[in-house]
C-alpha positions in Angstrom: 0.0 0.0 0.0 1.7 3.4 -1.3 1.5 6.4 0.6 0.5 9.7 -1.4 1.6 13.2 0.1 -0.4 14.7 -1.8 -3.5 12.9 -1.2 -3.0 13.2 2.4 -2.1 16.8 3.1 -5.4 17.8 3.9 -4.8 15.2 6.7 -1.8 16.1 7.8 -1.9 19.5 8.2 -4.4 19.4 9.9 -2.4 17.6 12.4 0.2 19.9 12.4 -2.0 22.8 13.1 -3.2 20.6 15.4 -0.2 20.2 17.4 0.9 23.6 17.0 -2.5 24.9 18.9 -1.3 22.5 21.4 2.1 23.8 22.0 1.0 27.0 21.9 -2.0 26.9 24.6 0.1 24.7 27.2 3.4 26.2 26.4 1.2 29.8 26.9 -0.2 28.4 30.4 3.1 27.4 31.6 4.5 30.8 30.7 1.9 32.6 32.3 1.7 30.3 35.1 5.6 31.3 35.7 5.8 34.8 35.2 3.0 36.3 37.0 4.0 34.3 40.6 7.6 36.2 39.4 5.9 39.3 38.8 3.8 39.9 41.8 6.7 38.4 43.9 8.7 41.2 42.7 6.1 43.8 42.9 5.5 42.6 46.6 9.3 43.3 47.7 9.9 46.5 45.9 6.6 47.8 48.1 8.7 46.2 51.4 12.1 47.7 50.2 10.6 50.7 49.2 8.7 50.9 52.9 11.5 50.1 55.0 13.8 52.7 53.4 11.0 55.5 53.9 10.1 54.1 57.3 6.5 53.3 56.6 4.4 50.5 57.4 5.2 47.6 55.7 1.6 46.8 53.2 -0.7 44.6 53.8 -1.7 42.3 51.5 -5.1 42.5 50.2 -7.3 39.9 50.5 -9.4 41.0 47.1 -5.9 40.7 45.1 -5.0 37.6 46.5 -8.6 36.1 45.5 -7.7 37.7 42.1 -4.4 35.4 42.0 -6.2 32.4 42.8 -8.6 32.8 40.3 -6.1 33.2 37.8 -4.7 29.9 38.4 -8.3 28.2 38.7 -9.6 30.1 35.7 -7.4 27.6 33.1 -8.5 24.2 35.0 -12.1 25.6 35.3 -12.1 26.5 31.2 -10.4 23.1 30.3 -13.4 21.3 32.6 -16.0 23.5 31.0 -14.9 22.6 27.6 -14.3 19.2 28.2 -16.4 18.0 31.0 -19.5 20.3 31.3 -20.6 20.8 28.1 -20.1 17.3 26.6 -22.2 15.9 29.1 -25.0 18.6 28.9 -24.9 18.1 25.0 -24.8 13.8 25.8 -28.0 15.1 27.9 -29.9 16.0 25.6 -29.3 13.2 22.9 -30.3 11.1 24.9 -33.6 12.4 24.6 -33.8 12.3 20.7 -33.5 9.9 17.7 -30.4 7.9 16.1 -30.0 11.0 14.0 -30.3 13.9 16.2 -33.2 14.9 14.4 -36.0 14.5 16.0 -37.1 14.6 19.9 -38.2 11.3 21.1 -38.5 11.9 25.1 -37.9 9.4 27.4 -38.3 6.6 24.5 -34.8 5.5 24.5 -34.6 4.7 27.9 -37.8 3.0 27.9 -35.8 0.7 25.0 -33.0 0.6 27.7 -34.4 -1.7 29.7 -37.1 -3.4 27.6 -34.7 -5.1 25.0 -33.3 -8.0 26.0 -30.2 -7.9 24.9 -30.1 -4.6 26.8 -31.2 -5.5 29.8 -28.1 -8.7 29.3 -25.8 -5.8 29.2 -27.2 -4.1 32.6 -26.9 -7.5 34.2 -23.9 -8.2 33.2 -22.4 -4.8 34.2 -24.3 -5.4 37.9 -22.3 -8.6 38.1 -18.8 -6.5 37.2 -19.0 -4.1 39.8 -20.3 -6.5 42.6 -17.5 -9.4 42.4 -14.4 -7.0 40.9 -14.2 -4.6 43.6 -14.6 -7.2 46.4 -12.5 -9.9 44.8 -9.8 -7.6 43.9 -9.9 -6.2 47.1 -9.5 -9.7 49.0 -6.8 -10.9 46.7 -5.2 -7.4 47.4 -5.7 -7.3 51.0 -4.7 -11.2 51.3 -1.4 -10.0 49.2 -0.7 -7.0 51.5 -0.8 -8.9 54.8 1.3 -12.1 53.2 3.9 -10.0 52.1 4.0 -7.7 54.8 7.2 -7.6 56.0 8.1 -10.5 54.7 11.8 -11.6 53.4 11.4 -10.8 49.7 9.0 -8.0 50.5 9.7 -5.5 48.2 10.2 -8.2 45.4 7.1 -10.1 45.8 5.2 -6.6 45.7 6.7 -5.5 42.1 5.5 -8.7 40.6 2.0 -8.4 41.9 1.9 -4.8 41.1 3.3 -5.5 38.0 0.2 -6.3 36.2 -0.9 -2.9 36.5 1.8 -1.6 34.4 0.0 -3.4 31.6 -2.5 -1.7 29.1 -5.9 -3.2 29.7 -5.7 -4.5 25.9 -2.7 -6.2 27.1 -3.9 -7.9 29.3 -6.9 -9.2 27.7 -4.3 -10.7 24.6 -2.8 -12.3 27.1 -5.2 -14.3 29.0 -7.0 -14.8 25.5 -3.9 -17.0 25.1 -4.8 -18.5 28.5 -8.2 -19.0 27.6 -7.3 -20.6 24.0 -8.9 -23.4 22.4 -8.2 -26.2 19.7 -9.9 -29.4 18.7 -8.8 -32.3 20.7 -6.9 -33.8 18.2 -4.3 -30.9 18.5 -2.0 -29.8 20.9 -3.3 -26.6 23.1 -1.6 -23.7 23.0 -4.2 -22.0 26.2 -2.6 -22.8 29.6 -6.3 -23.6 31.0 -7.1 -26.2 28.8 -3.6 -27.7 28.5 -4.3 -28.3 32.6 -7.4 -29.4 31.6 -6.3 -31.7 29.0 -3.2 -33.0 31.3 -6.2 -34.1 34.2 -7.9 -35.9 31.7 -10.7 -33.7 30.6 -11.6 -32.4 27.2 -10.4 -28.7 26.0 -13.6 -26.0 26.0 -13.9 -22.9 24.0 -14.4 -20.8 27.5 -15.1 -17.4 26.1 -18.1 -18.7 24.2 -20.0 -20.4 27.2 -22.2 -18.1 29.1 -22.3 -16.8 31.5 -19.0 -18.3 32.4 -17.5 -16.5 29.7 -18.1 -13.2 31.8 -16.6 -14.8 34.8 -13.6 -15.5 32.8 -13.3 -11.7 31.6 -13.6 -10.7 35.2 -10.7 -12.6 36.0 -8.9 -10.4 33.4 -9.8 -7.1 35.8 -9.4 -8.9 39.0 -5.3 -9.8 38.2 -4.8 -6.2 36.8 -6.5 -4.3 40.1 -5.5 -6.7 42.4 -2.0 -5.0 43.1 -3.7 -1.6 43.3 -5.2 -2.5 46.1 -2.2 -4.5 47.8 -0.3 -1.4 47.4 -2.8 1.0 49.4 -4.2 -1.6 51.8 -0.2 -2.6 52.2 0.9 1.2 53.3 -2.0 1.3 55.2 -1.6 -1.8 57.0 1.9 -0.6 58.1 0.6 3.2 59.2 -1.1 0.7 62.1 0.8 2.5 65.8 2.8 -0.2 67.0 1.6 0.4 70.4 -1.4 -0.6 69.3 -0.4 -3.9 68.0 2.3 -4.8 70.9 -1.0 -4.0 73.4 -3.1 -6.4 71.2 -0.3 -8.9 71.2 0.6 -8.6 75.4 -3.3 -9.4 75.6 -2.7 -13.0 74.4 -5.1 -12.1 70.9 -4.5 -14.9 68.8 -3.7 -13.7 65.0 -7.4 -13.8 63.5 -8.1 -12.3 66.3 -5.6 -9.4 65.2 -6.4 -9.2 61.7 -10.4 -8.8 63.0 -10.4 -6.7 65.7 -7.0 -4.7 64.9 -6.1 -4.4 61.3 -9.6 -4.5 59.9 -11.0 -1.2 61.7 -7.6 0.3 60.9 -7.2 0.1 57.5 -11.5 0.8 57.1 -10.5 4.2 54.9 -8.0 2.8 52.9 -10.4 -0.5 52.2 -13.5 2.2 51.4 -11.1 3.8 49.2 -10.0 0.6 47.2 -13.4 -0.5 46.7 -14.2 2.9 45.2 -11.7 3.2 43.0 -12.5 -0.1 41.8 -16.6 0.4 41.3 -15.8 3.6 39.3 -12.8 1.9 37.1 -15.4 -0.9 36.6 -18.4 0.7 36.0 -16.4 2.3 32.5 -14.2 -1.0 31.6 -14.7 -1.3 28.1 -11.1 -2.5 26.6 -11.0 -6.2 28.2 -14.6 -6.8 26.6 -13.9 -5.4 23.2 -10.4 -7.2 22.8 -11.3 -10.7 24.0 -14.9 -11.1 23.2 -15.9 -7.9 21.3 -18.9 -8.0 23.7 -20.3 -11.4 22.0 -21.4 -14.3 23.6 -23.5 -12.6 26.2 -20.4 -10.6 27.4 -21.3 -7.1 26.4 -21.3 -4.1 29.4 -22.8 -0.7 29.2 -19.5 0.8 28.0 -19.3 -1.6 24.8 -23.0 -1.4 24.2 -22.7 2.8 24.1 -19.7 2.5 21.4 -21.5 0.0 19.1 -24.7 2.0 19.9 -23.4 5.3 18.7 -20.5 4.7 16.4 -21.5 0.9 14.8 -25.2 1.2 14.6 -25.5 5.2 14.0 -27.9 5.5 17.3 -26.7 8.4 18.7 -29.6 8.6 21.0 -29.7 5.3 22.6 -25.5 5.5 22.7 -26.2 8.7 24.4 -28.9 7.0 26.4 -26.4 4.5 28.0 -23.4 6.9 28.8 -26.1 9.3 31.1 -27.3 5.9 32.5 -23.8 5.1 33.2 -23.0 8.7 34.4 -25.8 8.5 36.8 -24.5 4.9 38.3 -21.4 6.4 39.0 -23.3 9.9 40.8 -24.0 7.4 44.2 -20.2 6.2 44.6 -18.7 9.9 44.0 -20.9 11.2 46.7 -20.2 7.8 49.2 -16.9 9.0 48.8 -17.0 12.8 49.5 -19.1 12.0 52.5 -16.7 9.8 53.7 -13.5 12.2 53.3 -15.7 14.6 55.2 -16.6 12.6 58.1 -12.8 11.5 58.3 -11.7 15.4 58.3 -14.4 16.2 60.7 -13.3 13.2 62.9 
Protein backbone atom coordinates (compact mmCIF):
# COMPACT_ATOMS: atom_id res chain seq x y z
CA UNK A 1 0.00 0.00 0.00
CA UNK A 2 1.70 3.40 -1.30
CA UNK A 3 1.48 6.37 0.55
CA UNK A 4 0.47 9.71 -1.41
CA UNK A 5 1.55 13.22 0.11
CA UNK A 6 -0.39 14.74 -1.84
CA UNK A 7 -3.55 12.91 -1.21
CA UNK A 8 -2.98 13.15 2.43
CA UNK A 9 -2.08 16.76 3.05
CA UNK A 10 -5.42 17.78 3.94
CA UNK A 11 -4.76 15.24 6.70
CA UNK A 12 -1.77 16.14 7.78
CA UNK A 13 -1.90 19.54 8.17
CA UNK A 14 -4.42 19.44 9.86
CA UNK A 15 -2.35 17.57 12.40
CA UNK A 16 0.17 19.89 12.38
CA UNK A 17 -1.97 22.78 13.08
CA UNK A 18 -3.24 20.61 15.35
CA UNK A 19 -0.16 20.17 17.36
CA UNK A 20 0.93 23.56 16.99
CA UNK A 21 -2.46 24.85 18.93
CA UNK A 22 -1.29 22.48 21.37
CA UNK A 23 2.11 23.78 22.00
CA UNK A 24 0.95 26.98 21.92
CA UNK A 25 -2.05 26.93 24.60
CA UNK A 26 0.12 24.65 27.16
CA UNK A 27 3.42 26.19 26.39
CA UNK A 28 1.19 29.78 26.86
CA UNK A 29 -0.20 28.43 30.43
CA UNK A 30 3.06 27.36 31.57
CA UNK A 31 4.54 30.79 30.71
CA UNK A 32 1.91 32.59 32.34
CA UNK A 33 1.75 30.27 35.15
CA UNK A 34 5.58 31.32 35.73
CA UNK A 35 5.84 34.85 35.16
CA UNK A 36 2.97 36.27 37.00
CA UNK A 37 4.04 34.34 40.58
CA UNK A 38 7.58 36.20 39.36
CA UNK A 39 5.92 39.32 38.80
CA UNK A 40 3.84 39.89 41.83
CA UNK A 41 6.70 38.40 43.89
CA UNK A 42 8.71 41.16 42.70
CA UNK A 43 6.11 43.77 42.89
CA UNK A 44 5.51 42.57 46.60
CA UNK A 45 9.32 43.32 47.67
CA UNK A 46 9.89 46.51 45.89
CA UNK A 47 6.63 47.77 48.12
CA UNK A 48 8.68 46.15 51.38
CA UNK A 49 12.14 47.70 50.22
CA UNK A 50 10.56 50.71 49.22
CA UNK A 51 8.68 50.91 52.86
CA UNK A 52 11.48 50.13 55.00
CA UNK A 53 13.77 52.71 53.42
CA UNK A 54 11.02 55.53 53.87
CA UNK A 55 10.06 54.11 57.34
CA UNK A 56 6.53 53.28 56.63
CA UNK A 57 4.39 50.49 57.39
CA UNK A 58 5.22 47.62 55.65
CA UNK A 59 1.64 46.84 53.21
CA UNK A 60 -0.67 44.55 53.85
CA UNK A 61 -1.71 42.26 51.51
CA UNK A 62 -5.06 42.53 50.20
CA UNK A 63 -7.30 39.88 50.49
CA UNK A 64 -9.35 41.02 47.07
CA UNK A 65 -5.88 40.74 45.11
CA UNK A 66 -4.96 37.62 46.48
CA UNK A 67 -8.64 36.11 45.54
CA UNK A 68 -7.74 37.70 42.06
CA UNK A 69 -4.45 35.44 41.95
CA UNK A 70 -6.17 32.43 42.83
CA UNK A 71 -8.59 32.76 40.34
CA UNK A 72 -6.13 33.22 37.79
CA UNK A 73 -4.71 29.90 38.36
CA UNK A 74 -8.34 28.19 38.70
CA UNK A 75 -9.63 30.06 35.75
CA UNK A 76 -7.35 27.56 33.08
CA UNK A 77 -8.47 24.18 34.99
CA UNK A 78 -12.13 25.56 35.27
CA UNK A 79 -12.07 26.47 31.17
CA UNK A 80 -10.38 23.13 30.33
CA UNK A 81 -13.43 21.27 32.60
CA UNK A 82 -16.03 23.47 31.03
CA UNK A 83 -14.87 22.58 27.63
CA UNK A 84 -14.26 19.23 28.23
CA UNK A 85 -16.44 18.00 31.02
CA UNK A 86 -19.52 20.31 31.31
CA UNK A 87 -20.65 20.76 28.14
CA UNK A 88 -20.13 17.35 26.56
CA UNK A 89 -22.25 15.87 29.14
CA UNK A 90 -24.96 18.55 28.88
CA UNK A 91 -24.92 18.08 25.01
CA UNK A 92 -24.75 13.77 25.77
CA UNK A 93 -28.00 15.09 27.94
CA UNK A 94 -29.90 16.02 25.58
CA UNK A 95 -29.27 13.23 22.90
CA UNK A 96 -30.32 11.05 24.86
CA UNK A 97 -33.64 12.40 24.64
CA UNK A 98 -33.84 12.29 20.74
CA UNK A 99 -33.54 9.89 17.66
CA UNK A 100 -30.38 7.90 16.13
CA UNK A 101 -30.01 10.99 14.05
CA UNK A 102 -30.33 13.93 16.21
CA UNK A 103 -33.19 14.90 14.44
CA UNK A 104 -35.96 14.46 15.98
CA UNK A 105 -37.06 14.62 19.91
CA UNK A 106 -38.21 11.30 21.11
CA UNK A 107 -38.50 11.88 25.08
CA UNK A 108 -37.94 9.38 27.39
CA UNK A 109 -38.28 6.63 24.53
CA UNK A 110 -34.78 5.47 24.51
CA UNK A 111 -34.61 4.70 27.94
CA UNK A 112 -37.81 3.05 27.86
CA UNK A 113 -35.78 0.73 24.96
CA UNK A 114 -33.02 0.58 27.75
CA UNK A 115 -34.45 -1.71 29.75
CA UNK A 116 -37.13 -3.41 27.62
CA UNK A 117 -34.73 -5.14 25.02
CA UNK A 118 -33.33 -8.00 26.05
CA UNK A 119 -30.23 -7.86 24.94
CA UNK A 120 -30.10 -4.56 26.79
CA UNK A 121 -31.23 -5.49 29.82
CA UNK A 122 -28.12 -8.69 29.31
CA UNK A 123 -25.80 -5.80 29.19
CA UNK A 124 -27.19 -4.07 32.60
CA UNK A 125 -26.86 -7.49 34.25
CA UNK A 126 -23.85 -8.18 33.22
CA UNK A 127 -22.37 -4.82 34.23
CA UNK A 128 -24.31 -5.38 37.86
CA UNK A 129 -22.32 -8.58 38.14
CA UNK A 130 -18.78 -6.51 37.16
CA UNK A 131 -18.97 -4.07 39.79
CA UNK A 132 -20.32 -6.54 42.57
CA UNK A 133 -17.50 -9.36 42.40
CA UNK A 134 -14.38 -7.03 40.88
CA UNK A 135 -14.20 -4.57 43.59
CA UNK A 136 -14.59 -7.21 46.36
CA UNK A 137 -12.52 -9.94 44.83
CA UNK A 138 -9.81 -7.60 43.92
CA UNK A 139 -9.92 -6.17 47.09
CA UNK A 140 -9.53 -9.72 49.00
CA UNK A 141 -6.82 -10.87 46.71
CA UNK A 142 -5.15 -7.39 47.39
CA UNK A 143 -5.72 -7.27 51.02
CA UNK A 144 -4.67 -11.19 51.26
CA UNK A 145 -1.38 -10.01 49.20
CA UNK A 146 -0.70 -6.99 51.51
CA UNK A 147 -0.83 -8.93 54.83
CA UNK A 148 1.30 -12.12 53.17
CA UNK A 149 3.88 -10.04 52.09
CA UNK A 150 4.00 -7.68 54.77
CA UNK A 151 7.22 -7.57 56.00
CA UNK A 152 8.13 -10.46 54.69
CA UNK A 153 11.80 -11.63 53.36
CA UNK A 154 11.36 -10.77 49.71
CA UNK A 155 8.96 -8.03 50.51
CA UNK A 156 9.73 -5.47 48.19
CA UNK A 157 10.23 -8.25 45.42
CA UNK A 158 7.07 -10.06 45.76
CA UNK A 159 5.17 -6.57 45.75
CA UNK A 160 6.71 -5.54 42.11
CA UNK A 161 5.50 -8.67 40.63
CA UNK A 162 1.99 -8.40 41.93
CA UNK A 163 1.95 -4.84 41.05
CA UNK A 164 3.32 -5.49 37.96
CA UNK A 165 0.21 -6.27 36.25
CA UNK A 166 -0.85 -2.89 36.50
CA UNK A 167 1.82 -1.61 34.38
CA UNK A 168 0.02 -3.39 31.63
CA UNK A 169 -2.50 -1.73 29.08
CA UNK A 170 -5.89 -3.23 29.72
CA UNK A 171 -5.71 -4.51 25.95
CA UNK A 172 -2.72 -6.21 27.05
CA UNK A 173 -3.86 -7.91 29.31
CA UNK A 174 -6.86 -9.25 27.73
CA UNK A 175 -4.29 -10.69 24.65
CA UNK A 176 -2.80 -12.26 27.11
CA UNK A 177 -5.21 -14.30 29.01
CA UNK A 178 -6.99 -14.78 25.48
CA UNK A 179 -3.94 -17.04 25.14
CA UNK A 180 -4.77 -18.51 28.53
CA UNK A 181 -8.24 -18.96 27.65
CA UNK A 182 -7.30 -20.60 24.02
CA UNK A 183 -8.95 -23.45 22.38
CA UNK A 184 -8.18 -26.17 19.66
CA UNK A 185 -9.86 -29.40 18.72
CA UNK A 186 -8.85 -32.33 20.74
CA UNK A 187 -6.85 -33.84 18.23
CA UNK A 188 -4.28 -30.94 18.54
CA UNK A 189 -2.00 -29.79 20.93
CA UNK A 190 -3.34 -26.62 23.14
CA UNK A 191 -1.59 -23.68 23.01
CA UNK A 192 -4.19 -22.03 26.20
CA UNK A 193 -2.62 -22.83 29.57
CA UNK A 194 -6.30 -23.62 31.01
CA UNK A 195 -7.06 -26.21 28.83
CA UNK A 196 -3.60 -27.66 28.47
CA UNK A 197 -4.32 -28.29 32.57
CA UNK A 198 -7.44 -29.38 31.55
CA UNK A 199 -6.26 -31.71 28.96
CA UNK A 200 -3.20 -32.97 31.25
CA UNK A 201 -6.21 -34.10 34.19
CA UNK A 202 -7.89 -35.90 31.74
CA UNK A 203 -10.69 -33.70 30.55
CA UNK A 204 -11.56 -32.38 27.21
CA UNK A 205 -10.43 -28.73 25.99
CA UNK A 206 -13.59 -26.03 26.05
CA UNK A 207 -13.92 -22.92 24.04
CA UNK A 208 -14.38 -20.79 27.53
CA UNK A 209 -15.06 -17.40 26.11
CA UNK A 210 -18.15 -18.70 24.21
CA UNK A 211 -20.02 -20.44 27.19
CA UNK A 212 -22.17 -18.11 29.10
CA UNK A 213 -22.30 -16.83 31.50
CA UNK A 214 -18.99 -18.30 32.39
CA UNK A 215 -17.45 -16.46 29.70
CA UNK A 216 -18.06 -13.22 31.76
CA UNK A 217 -16.58 -14.78 34.76
CA UNK A 218 -13.55 -15.47 32.79
CA UNK A 219 -13.29 -11.75 31.58
CA UNK A 220 -13.62 -10.72 35.19
CA UNK A 221 -10.73 -12.65 35.97
CA UNK A 222 -8.92 -10.37 33.41
CA UNK A 223 -9.84 -7.13 35.79
CA UNK A 224 -9.35 -8.87 39.03
CA UNK A 225 -5.29 -9.84 38.24
CA UNK A 226 -4.77 -6.21 36.83
CA UNK A 227 -6.53 -4.26 40.06
CA UNK A 228 -5.51 -6.73 42.37
CA UNK A 229 -2.02 -5.05 43.10
CA UNK A 230 -3.69 -1.56 43.30
CA UNK A 231 -5.20 -2.46 46.06
CA UNK A 232 -2.18 -4.51 47.75
CA UNK A 233 -0.30 -1.44 47.43
CA UNK A 234 -2.78 1.04 49.40
CA UNK A 235 -4.18 -1.65 51.83
CA UNK A 236 -0.18 -2.59 52.23
CA UNK A 237 0.88 1.16 53.30
CA UNK A 238 -2.01 1.28 55.24
CA UNK A 239 -1.62 -1.77 57.04
CA UNK A 240 1.88 -0.57 58.06
CA UNK A 241 0.60 3.19 59.18
CA UNK A 242 -1.12 0.67 62.15
CA UNK A 243 0.79 2.49 65.80
CA UNK A 244 2.81 -0.17 66.97
CA UNK A 245 1.61 0.41 70.43
CA UNK A 246 -1.44 -0.63 69.34
CA UNK A 247 -0.44 -3.88 68.00
CA UNK A 248 2.26 -4.76 70.89
CA UNK A 249 -0.95 -4.02 73.40
CA UNK A 250 -3.08 -6.40 71.18
CA UNK A 251 -0.29 -8.89 71.21
CA UNK A 252 0.65 -8.62 75.35
CA UNK A 253 -3.33 -9.37 75.59
CA UNK A 254 -2.72 -12.96 74.45
CA UNK A 255 -5.11 -12.13 70.90
CA UNK A 256 -4.48 -14.95 68.82
CA UNK A 257 -3.73 -13.68 64.96
CA UNK A 258 -7.42 -13.81 63.47
CA UNK A 259 -8.06 -12.25 66.33
CA UNK A 260 -5.62 -9.44 65.22
CA UNK A 261 -6.42 -9.17 61.71
CA UNK A 262 -10.44 -8.82 62.96
CA UNK A 263 -10.39 -6.72 65.68
CA UNK A 264 -7.01 -4.68 64.92
CA UNK A 265 -6.12 -4.42 61.34
CA UNK A 266 -9.58 -4.51 59.91
CA UNK A 267 -11.01 -1.22 61.73
CA UNK A 268 -7.64 0.28 60.95
CA UNK A 269 -7.23 0.08 57.54
CA UNK A 270 -11.53 0.82 57.15
CA UNK A 271 -10.50 4.23 54.93
CA UNK A 272 -8.02 2.76 52.95
CA UNK A 273 -10.43 -0.49 52.16
CA UNK A 274 -13.50 2.22 51.44
CA UNK A 275 -11.06 3.85 49.21
CA UNK A 276 -9.96 0.61 47.24
CA UNK A 277 -13.39 -0.55 46.72
CA UNK A 278 -14.16 2.93 45.23
CA UNK A 279 -11.72 3.24 43.01
CA UNK A 280 -12.54 -0.13 41.83
CA UNK A 281 -16.56 0.35 41.31
CA UNK A 282 -15.78 3.65 39.35
CA UNK A 283 -12.83 1.90 37.07
CA UNK A 284 -15.39 -0.94 36.59
CA UNK A 285 -18.42 0.75 36.01
CA UNK A 286 -16.44 2.35 32.55
CA UNK A 287 -14.24 -1.03 31.63
CA UNK A 288 -14.72 -1.31 28.14
CA UNK A 289 -11.09 -2.51 26.65
CA UNK A 290 -11.04 -6.24 28.22
CA UNK A 291 -14.64 -6.77 26.65
CA UNK A 292 -13.86 -5.37 23.22
CA UNK A 293 -10.44 -7.21 22.78
CA UNK A 294 -11.26 -10.66 23.98
CA UNK A 295 -14.86 -11.10 23.22
CA UNK A 296 -15.88 -7.93 21.29
CA UNK A 297 -18.91 -8.01 23.68
CA UNK A 298 -20.26 -11.44 22.02
CA UNK A 299 -21.39 -14.27 23.57
CA UNK A 300 -23.50 -12.63 26.16
CA UNK A 301 -20.39 -10.63 27.38
CA UNK A 302 -21.25 -7.10 26.38
CA UNK A 303 -21.28 -4.11 29.36
CA UNK A 304 -22.76 -0.67 29.19
CA UNK A 305 -19.47 0.76 28.03
CA UNK A 306 -19.27 -1.64 24.83
CA UNK A 307 -22.96 -1.39 24.17
CA UNK A 308 -22.71 2.83 24.09
CA UNK A 309 -19.72 2.49 21.42
CA UNK A 310 -21.51 -0.05 19.11
CA UNK A 311 -24.68 1.96 19.93
CA UNK A 312 -23.38 5.33 18.73
CA UNK A 313 -20.54 4.70 16.40
CA UNK A 314 -21.50 0.93 14.80
CA UNK A 315 -25.21 1.16 14.63
CA UNK A 316 -25.49 5.19 13.97
CA UNK A 317 -27.86 5.54 17.25
CA UNK A 318 -26.67 8.41 18.66
CA UNK A 319 -29.64 8.56 20.96
CA UNK A 320 -29.67 5.34 22.61
CA UNK A 321 -25.46 5.46 22.71
CA UNK A 322 -26.18 8.73 24.40
CA UNK A 323 -28.90 7.03 26.43
CA UNK A 324 -26.45 4.54 27.99
CA UNK A 325 -23.45 6.87 28.81
CA UNK A 326 -26.07 9.30 31.07
CA UNK A 327 -27.26 5.90 32.46
CA UNK A 328 -23.80 5.14 33.20
CA UNK A 329 -23.03 8.69 34.41
CA UNK A 330 -25.82 8.47 36.84
CA UNK A 331 -24.49 4.94 38.32
CA UNK A 332 -21.37 6.43 39.01
CA UNK A 333 -23.33 9.93 40.84
CA UNK A 334 -24.02 7.39 44.24
CA UNK A 335 -20.22 6.25 44.62
CA UNK A 336 -18.68 9.90 44.02
CA UNK A 337 -20.86 11.21 46.70
CA UNK A 338 -20.24 7.80 49.25
CA UNK A 339 -16.85 9.02 48.82
CA UNK A 340 -16.97 12.78 49.50
CA UNK A 341 -19.08 11.97 52.54
CA UNK A 342 -16.68 9.82 53.72
CA UNK A 343 -13.52 12.24 53.30
CA UNK A 344 -15.69 14.57 55.15
CA UNK A 345 -16.55 12.61 58.08
CA UNK A 346 -12.78 11.51 58.26
CA UNK A 347 -11.70 15.36 58.31
CA UNK A 348 -14.39 16.24 60.74
CA UNK A 349 -13.28 13.17 62.93
Amino acid sequence: MNFDFADESPKLFMLLWGLVAFVAVVGGLLLLLDMVPSWFARRREAQLVAASASGAPLPRRRKPREGLFALFFLLPTALLLLVGLVVPAIRTTLLSFMDGGSQNWMGLANYRWMFAEDAIVRVLLNTLAWVILVPLVATSVGLLYAVMVDRARFESLAKSLIFMPMAISFVGASIIWKFVYAYRGEEQDQIGLLNQIVVSLGGEPQQWLLESPLNTLLLIVIMVWIQAGFAMVVLSAAIKAIPADIVEAARLDGVTPWQMFWQITMPSIRPALIVVVVTLSIATLKVFDIVRTATNGNYDTSVIANEMYNQAFRYGENGRGSALAVFLFVLVIPIVIYQIRNLRQQREG
